[in-house]
Structure formats: structure tokens, C-alpha cells
C-alpha positions as a Markdown table, in Angstrom:
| # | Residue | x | y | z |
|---|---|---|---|---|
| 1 | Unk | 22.2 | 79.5 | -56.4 |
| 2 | Unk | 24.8 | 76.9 | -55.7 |
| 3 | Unk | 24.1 | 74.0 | -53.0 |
| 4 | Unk | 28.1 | 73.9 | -52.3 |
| 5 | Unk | 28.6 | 77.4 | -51.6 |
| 6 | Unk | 28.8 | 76.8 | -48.0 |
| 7 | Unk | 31.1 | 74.0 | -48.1 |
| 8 | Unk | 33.3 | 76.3 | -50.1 |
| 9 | Unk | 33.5 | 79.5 | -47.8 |
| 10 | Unk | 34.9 | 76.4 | -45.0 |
| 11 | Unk | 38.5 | 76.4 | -47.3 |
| 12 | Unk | 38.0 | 80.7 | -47.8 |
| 13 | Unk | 39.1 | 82.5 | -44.5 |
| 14 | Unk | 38.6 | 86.0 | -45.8 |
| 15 | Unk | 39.7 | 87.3 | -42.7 |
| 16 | Unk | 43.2 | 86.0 | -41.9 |
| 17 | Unk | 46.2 | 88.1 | -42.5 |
| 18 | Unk | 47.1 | 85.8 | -45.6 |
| 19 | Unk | 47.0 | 88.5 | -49.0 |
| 20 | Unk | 43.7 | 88.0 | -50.1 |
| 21 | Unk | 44.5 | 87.3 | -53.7 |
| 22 | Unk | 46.4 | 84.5 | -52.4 |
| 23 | Unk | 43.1 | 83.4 | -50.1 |
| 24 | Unk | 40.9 | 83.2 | -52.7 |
| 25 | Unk | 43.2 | 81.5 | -55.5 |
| 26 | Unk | 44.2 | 79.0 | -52.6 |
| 27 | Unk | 41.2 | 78.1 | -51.9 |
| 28 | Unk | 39.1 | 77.8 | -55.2 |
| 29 | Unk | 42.0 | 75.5 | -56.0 |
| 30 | Unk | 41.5 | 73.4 | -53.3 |
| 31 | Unk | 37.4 | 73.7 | -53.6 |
| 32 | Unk | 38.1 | 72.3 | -57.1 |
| 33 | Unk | 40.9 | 69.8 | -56.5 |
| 34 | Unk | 38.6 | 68.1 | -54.2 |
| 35 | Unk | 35.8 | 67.7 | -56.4 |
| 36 | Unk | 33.2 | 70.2 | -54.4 |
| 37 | Unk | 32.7 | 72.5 | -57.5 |
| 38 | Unk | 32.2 | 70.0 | -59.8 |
| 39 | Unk | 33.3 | 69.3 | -63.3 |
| 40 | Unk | 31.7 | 71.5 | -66.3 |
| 41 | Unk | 29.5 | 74.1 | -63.3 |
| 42 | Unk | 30.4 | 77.5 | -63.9 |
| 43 | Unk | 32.4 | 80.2 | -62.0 |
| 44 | Unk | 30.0 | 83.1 | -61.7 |
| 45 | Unk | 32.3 | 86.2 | -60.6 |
| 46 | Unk | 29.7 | 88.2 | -59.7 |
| 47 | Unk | 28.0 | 86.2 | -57.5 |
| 48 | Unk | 30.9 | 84.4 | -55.8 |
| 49 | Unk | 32.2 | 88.3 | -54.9 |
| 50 | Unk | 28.5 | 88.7 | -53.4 |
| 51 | Unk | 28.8 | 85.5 | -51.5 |
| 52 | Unk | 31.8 | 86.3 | -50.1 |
| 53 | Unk | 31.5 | 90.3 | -49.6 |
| 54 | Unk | 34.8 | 90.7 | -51.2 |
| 55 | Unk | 35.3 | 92.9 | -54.8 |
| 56 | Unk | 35.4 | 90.4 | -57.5 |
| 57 | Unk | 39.3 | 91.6 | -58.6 |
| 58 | Unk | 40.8 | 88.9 | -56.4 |
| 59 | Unk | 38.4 | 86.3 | -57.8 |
| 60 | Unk | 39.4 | 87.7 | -61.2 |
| 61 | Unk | 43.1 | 87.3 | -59.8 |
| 62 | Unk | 42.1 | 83.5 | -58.7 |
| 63 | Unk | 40.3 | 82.8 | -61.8 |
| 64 | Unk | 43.1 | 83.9 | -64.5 |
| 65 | Unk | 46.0 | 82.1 | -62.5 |
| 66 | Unk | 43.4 | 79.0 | -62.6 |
| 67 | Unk | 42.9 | 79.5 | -66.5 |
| 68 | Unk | 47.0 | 79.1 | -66.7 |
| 69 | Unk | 46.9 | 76.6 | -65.0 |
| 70 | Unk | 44.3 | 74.6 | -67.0 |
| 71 | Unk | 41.9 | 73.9 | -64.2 |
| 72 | Unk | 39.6 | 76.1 | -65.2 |
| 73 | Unk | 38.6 | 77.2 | -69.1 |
| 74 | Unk | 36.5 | 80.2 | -70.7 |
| 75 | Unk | 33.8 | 79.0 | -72.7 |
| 76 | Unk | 32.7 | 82.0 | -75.4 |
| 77 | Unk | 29.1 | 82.9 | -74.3 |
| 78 | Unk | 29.1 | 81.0 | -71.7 |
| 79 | Unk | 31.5 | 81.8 | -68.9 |
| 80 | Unk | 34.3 | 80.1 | -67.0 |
| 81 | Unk | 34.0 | 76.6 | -65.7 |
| 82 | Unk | 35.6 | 74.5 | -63.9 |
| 83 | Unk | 37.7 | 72.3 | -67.0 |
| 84 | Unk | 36.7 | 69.0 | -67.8 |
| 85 | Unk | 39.3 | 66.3 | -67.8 |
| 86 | Unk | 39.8 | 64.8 | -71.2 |
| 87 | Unk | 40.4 | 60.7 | -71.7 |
| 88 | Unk | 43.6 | 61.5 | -73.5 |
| 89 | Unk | 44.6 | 62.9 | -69.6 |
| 90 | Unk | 43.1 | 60.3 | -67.9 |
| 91 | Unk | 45.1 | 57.3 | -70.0 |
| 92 | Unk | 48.4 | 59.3 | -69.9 |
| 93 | Unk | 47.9 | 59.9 | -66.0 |
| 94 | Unk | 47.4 | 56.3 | -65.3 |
| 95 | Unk | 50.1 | 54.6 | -67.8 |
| 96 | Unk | 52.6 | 56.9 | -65.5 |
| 97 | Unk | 50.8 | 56.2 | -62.2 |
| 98 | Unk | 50.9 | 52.1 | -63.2 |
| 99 | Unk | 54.7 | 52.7 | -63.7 |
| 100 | Unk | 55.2 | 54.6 | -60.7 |
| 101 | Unk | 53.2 | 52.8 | -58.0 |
| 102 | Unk | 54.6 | 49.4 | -58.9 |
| 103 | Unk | 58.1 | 50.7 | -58.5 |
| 104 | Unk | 57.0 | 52.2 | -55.3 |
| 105 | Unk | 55.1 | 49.3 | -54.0 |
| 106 | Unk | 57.5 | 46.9 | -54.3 |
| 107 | Unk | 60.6 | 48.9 | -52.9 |
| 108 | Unk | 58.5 | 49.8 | -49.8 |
| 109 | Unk | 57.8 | 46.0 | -49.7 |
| 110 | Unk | 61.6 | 45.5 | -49.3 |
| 111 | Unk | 62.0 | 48.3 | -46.7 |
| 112 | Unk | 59.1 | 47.6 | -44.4 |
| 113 | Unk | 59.1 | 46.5 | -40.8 |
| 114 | Unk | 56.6 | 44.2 | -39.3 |
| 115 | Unk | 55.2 | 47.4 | -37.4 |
| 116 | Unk | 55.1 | 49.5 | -40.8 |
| 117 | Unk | 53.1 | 46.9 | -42.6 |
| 118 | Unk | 50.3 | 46.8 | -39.6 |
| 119 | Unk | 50.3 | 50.8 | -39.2 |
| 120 | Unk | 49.1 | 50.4 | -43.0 |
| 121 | Unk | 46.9 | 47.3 | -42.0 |
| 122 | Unk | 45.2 | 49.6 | -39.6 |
| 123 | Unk | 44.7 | 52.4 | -41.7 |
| 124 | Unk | 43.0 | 49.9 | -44.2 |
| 125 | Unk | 40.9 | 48.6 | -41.3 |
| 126 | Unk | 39.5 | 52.5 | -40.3 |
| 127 | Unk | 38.6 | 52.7 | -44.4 |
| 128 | Unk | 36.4 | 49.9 | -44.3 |
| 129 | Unk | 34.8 | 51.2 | -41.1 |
| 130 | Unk | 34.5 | 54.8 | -42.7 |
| 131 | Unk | 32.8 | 53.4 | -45.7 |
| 132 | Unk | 30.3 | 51.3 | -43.7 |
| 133 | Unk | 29.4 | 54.2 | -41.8 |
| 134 | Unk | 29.2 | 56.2 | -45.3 |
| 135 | Unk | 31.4 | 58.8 | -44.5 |
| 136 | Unk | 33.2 | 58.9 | -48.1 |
| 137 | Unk | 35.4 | 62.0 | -47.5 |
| 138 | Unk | 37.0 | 60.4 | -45.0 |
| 139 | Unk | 37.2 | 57.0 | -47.5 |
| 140 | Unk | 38.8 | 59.3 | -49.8 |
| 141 | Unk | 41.4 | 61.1 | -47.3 |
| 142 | Unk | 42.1 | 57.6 | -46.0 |
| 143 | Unk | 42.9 | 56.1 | -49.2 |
| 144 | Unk | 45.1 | 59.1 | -50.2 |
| 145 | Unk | 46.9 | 58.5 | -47.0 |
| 146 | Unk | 47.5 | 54.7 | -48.1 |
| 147 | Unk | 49.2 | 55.9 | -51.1 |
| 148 | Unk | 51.3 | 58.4 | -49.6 |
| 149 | Unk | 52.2 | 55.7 | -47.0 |
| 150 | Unk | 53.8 | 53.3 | -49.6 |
| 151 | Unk | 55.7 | 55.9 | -51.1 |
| 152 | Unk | 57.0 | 57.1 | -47.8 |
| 153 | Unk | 58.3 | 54.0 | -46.8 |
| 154 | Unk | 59.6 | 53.4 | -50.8 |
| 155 | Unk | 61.9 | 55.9 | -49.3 |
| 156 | Unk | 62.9 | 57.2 | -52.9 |
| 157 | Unk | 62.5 | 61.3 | -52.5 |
| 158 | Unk | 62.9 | 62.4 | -55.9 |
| 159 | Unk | 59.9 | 59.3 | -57.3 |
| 160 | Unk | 57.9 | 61.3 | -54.1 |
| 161 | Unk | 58.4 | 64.6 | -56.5 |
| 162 | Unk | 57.4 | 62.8 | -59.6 |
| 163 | Unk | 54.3 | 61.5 | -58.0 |
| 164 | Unk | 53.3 | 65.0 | -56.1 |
| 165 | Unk | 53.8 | 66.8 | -59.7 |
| 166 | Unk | 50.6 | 64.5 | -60.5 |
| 167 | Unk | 48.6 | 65.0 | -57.0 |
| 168 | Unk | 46.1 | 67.4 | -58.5 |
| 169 | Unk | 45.0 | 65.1 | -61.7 |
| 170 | Unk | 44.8 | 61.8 | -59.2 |
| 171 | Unk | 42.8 | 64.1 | -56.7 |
| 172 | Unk | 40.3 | 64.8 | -58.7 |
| 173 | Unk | 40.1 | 61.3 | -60.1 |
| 174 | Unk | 40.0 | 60.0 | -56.7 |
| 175 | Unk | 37.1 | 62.2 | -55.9 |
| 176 | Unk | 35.1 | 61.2 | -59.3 |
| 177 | Unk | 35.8 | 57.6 | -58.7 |
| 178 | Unk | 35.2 | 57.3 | -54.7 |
| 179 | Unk | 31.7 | 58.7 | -54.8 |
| 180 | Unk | 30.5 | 55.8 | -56.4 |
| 181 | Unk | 29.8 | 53.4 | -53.6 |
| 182 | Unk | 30.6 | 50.1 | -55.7 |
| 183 | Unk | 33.8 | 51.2 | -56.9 |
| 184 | Unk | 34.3 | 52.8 | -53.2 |
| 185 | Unk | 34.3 | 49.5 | -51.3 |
| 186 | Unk | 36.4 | 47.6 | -54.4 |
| 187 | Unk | 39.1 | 50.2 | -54.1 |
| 188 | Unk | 39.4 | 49.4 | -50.6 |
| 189 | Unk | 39.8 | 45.9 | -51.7 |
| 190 | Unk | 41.9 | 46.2 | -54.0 |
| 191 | Unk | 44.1 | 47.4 | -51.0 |
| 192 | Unk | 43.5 | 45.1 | -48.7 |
| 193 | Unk | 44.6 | 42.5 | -51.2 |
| 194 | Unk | 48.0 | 44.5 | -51.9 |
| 195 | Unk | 49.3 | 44.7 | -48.9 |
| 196 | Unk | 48.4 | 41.2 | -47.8 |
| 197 | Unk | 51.0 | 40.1 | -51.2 |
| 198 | Unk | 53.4 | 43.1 | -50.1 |
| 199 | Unk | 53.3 | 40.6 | -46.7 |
| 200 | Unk | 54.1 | 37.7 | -48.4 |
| 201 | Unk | 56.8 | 39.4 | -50.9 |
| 202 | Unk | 55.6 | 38.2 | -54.4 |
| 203 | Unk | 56.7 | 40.6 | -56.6 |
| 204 | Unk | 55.1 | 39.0 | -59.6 |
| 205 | Unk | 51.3 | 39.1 | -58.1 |
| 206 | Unk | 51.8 | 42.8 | -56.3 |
| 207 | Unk | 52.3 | 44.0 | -60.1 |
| 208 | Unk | 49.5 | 42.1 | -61.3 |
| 209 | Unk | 47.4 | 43.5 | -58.0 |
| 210 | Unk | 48.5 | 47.1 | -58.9 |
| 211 | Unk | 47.9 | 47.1 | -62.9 |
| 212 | Unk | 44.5 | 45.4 | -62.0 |
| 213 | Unk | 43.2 | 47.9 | -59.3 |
| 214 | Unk | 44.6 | 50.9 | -62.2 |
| 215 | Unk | 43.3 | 49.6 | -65.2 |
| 216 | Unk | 39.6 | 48.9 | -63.0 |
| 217 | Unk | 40.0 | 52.8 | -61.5 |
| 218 | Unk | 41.2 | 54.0 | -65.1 |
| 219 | Unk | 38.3 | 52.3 | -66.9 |
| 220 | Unk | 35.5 | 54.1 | -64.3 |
| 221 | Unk | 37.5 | 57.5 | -64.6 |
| 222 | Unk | 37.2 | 57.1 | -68.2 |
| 223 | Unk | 33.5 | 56.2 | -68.5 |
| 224 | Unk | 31.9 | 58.9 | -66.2 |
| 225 | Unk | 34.0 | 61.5 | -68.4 |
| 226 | Unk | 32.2 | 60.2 | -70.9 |
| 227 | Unk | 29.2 | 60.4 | -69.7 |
| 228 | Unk | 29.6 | 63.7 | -68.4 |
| 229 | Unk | 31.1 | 64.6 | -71.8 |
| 230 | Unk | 27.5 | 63.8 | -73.2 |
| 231 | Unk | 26.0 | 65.5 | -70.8 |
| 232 | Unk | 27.9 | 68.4 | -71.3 |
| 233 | Unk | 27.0 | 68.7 | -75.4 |
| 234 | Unk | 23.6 | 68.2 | -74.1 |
| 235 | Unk | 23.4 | 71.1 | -72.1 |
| 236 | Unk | 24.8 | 73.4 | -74.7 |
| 237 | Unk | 22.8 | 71.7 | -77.4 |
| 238 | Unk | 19.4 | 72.7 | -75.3 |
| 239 | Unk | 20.9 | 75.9 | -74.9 |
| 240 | Unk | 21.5 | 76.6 | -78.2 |
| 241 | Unk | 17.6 | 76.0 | -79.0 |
| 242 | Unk | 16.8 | 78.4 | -76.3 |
């Protein structure tokens, strides 16, 4: 029924000694957080408990704590599905993240050895060699580990809290705007080109680096939402006519 089904059983270990309410809401957030059950599909109880030979009252556990927590809506006569992100969220999540990451940036500019700045040089180096080799989870792990990198050596704990607080909205933008093999390979750039300035210690360009690689993410995060938006009212439209 569902092409990613076996991808999803890899993050649901229905047999360890973990409660398994807590199994399956862990890991149908992390199935969804990572952009394998995509945007809009729906969460069919009956047939995930089937799948996974398990009663369908913990993923009726999993799927009301997900409801709460806005990742996943119920859709009258239709079913659960995994919530769309709106543009409203996407703007809002990336005027913040423009705020935060230049602060970050440029104090971990300040506080970087010469060692620190290649460890990240390196890590840039294995992205581009992923992405030629077309392995875009690992493009995507890899550029999540650059950002987490800056902010480490930022060394400002409590902007670390700030920025983990939005890790589940920039996960799944991440995963939207990585799987486009353009935008892939420019984001990688973009990166390339940040730490080279971070290097040279010019304040006034790494902000100009960062809003520009934001605003170019923001803008591609905005137009597939819209286009899944449209396809969306499409689908509901034909099934209306049913």
C-alpha cells in the first residue's frame, strides 16, 4: 500500500523493552520529522497495526499525542495526515532562523581555532562528495551537522535551546528542500562560501552570505508548499466528484 513502509519499520523496534506506546510515538515522529511519510499522505490505523502486528491502541496513543502536537491533523472524511506546513510557518521560521544563525555564525567566527575551522572544512568536503555520489540522506545529515557545528563552537548554550526548540520545523524543511538536486548542491555552496568569509573574519559579508543562503532556502520551502498546496485541493476536489 505504502512504498515507505519498510523504511519506516527501520526507526520501529517493536521488540525492545522500551513501553511500546512510547516506541511507536517515537518513531512515527521521527518517520515524519525526516520527511519519509510525506506531507498531506494519510495515517491509516488499521493498516499500520497490520504492518506492524501490533493492536492499533498504541498507534491511536502515537497519533493523538502527534495531533497535539500539530504534526499531524484530522481531516473530516478523510482521515489523519501527516500536517502540511503553512507559508505563514515557513516565513516566521526563517525571519528567527536569519536572526539566530547570524548571531551564531559570527560569534563562532570569534571563537574558532585554525583546527576548528578545517574540521568544518572537512565536513563540507565529505558533502560535496556525498552529493556527487547521490547519496542525499547523507547530504542532508551532513548539512545538519554543519549547523550544529557553528552553534557548538558559538559556545552560547541557552541560543543552542532556542535553536533545538525549532529542530523539528527546519528538519522537515531541510528534507523538502535537499531532495531537490539543484538547490542540493547550492546549499552546499552556500556553505562553502560562509566559512571561507568566517576565515577571513568579515562580519559585514558573513551576514549578507547568511540572509542570502535563507532567503534562497525560504523562497524554495515556500514555493513547493505551494505547489503541494495545489495539489492537495486537487486531490480533494477529484474526490469530491467521485
Amino acid at each position: 500500500m505504502y512504498s515507505y513502509m519498510s523504511e519506516i519499520k527501520k526507526y520501529i523496534n517493536t521488540d525492545s523493552n522500551t513501553p511500546l506506546n512510547d516506541v511507536i510515538y517515537n518513531g512515527l515522529r521521527t518517520v515524519i520529522i525526516k520527511g519519509i511519510i510525506p506531507v498531506g499522505e494519510r495515517i491509516n490505523e488499521k493498516y499500520y497495526s497490520e504492518f506492524l502486528n501490533i493492536s492499533r491502541t498504541p498507534i491511536r496513543n502515537a497519533i493523538e499525542k502527534l495531533k497535539q502536537e500539530g504534526i499531524v491533523e484530522h481531516i473530516p472524511n478523510y482521515g489523519v495526515v501527516v500536517k502540511r506546513i503553512r507559508v505563514e510557518d515557513a516565513e516566521e521560521i526563517y525571519k528567527i532562523r536569519t536572526a539566530l544563525e547570524k548571531l551564531a555564525t559570527i560569534t563562532a567566527m570569534n571563537n574558532m581555532s585554525d583546527e576548528d575551522f578545517m574540521k568544518v572544512k572537512n565536513l563540507i568536503n565529505l558533502t560535496f562528495e556525498e552529493n556527487q555520489k547521490g547519496n542525499v540522506k547523507r547530504v542532508i545529515e551532513l548539512s545538519s551537522t554543519f549547523n550544529s557545528m557553528i552553534f557548538e563552537y558559538a559556545k552560547m548554550p541557552r541560543l543552542e535551546i532556542i535553536i533545538k526548540n525549532l529542530n523539528d520545523y527546519l528538519a522537515r524543511f531541510r528534507n523538502i528542500s535537499l531532495y531537490d538536486d539543484k538547490r542540493r548542491l547550492e546549499a552546499i555552496q552556500e556553505h562553502d562560501e560562509i566559512l571561507k568569509t568566517m576565515k577571513l573574519k568579515d562580519e559585514p559579508k558573513i551576514r549578507r552570505l547568511i540572509e542570502d543562503h535563507l532567503n534562497y532556502s525560504r523562497d524554495f520551502i515556500i514555493s513547493e508548499i505551494n505547489r503541494l498546496e495545489r495539489e492537495r485541493e486537487e486531490f480533494f476536489k477529484n474526490k469530491d466528484n467521485l
